[in-house]
C-alpha positions in Angstrom: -208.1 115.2 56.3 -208.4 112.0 58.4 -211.3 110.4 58.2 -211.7 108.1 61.8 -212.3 104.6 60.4 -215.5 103.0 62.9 -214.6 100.1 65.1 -216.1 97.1 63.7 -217.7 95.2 67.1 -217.2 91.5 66.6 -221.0 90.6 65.2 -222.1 93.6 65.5 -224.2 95.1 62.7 -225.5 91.7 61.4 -229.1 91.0 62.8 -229.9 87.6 63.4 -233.2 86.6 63.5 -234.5 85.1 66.8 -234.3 81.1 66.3 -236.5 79.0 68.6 -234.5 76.7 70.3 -237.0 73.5 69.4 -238.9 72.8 66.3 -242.4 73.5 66.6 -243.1 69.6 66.1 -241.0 68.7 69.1 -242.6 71.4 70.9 -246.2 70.3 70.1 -245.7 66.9 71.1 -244.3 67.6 74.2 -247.2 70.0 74.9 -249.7 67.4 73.9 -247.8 64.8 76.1 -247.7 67.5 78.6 -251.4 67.7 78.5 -252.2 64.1 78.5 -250.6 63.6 81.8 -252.4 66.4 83.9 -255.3 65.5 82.5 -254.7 61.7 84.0 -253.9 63.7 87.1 -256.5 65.8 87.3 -258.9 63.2 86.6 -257.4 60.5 89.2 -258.2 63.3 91.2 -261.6 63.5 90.6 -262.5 60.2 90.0 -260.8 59.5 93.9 -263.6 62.6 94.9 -266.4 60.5 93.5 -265.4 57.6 94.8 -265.2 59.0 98.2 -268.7 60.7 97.9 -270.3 57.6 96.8 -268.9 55.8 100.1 -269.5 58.7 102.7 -273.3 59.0 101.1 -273.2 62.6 100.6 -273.9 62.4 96.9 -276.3 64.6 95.7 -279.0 63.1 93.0 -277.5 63.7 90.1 -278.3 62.8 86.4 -275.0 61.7 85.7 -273.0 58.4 86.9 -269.6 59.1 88.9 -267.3 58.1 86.1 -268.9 61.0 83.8 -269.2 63.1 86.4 -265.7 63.4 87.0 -264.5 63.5 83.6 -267.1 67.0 82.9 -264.6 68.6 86.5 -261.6 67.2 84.7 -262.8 69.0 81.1 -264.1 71.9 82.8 -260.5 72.4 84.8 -257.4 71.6 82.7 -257.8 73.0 79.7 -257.5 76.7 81.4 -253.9 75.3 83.1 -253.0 75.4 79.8 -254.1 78.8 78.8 -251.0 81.3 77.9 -251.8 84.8 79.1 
């Protein structure tokens, strides 16, 4: 009796478990680095929004001044561009 002999696949039949390509440190910093720089965008943004409602007079009474005004949008906005689905 011959008894067929199974081809042997090169690296086949060895799982290797999925690796991530960064450590987690590395990728947290750069998330958190990530993060601090929209958020300077976003609130430059707003804080340019302010500043342009303060000049054109259109600013509605509100309790809070312009600077904390803008950094509530700024709160309210980025951490959701952040958010993984």
């Amino acid at each position: 009796m011959n008894a067929s002999i199974p081809y042997k696949i090169k690296g086949g039949g060895v799982m290797k478990p999925q690796v991530l390509s960064q450590p987690i440190d590395r990728r947290k910093k750069f998330d958190e680095i990530q993060f601090k720089f929209v958020f300077i965008v976003v609130f430059s943004w707003f804080v340019f929004a302010e500043a342009m409602k303060i000049l054109s007079a259109s600013r509605d009474n509100t309790k809070q001044n312009w600077w904390k005004e803008a950094l509530t949008q700024t709160n309210s906005v980025v951490p959701y561009l952040f958010m993984r689905v």
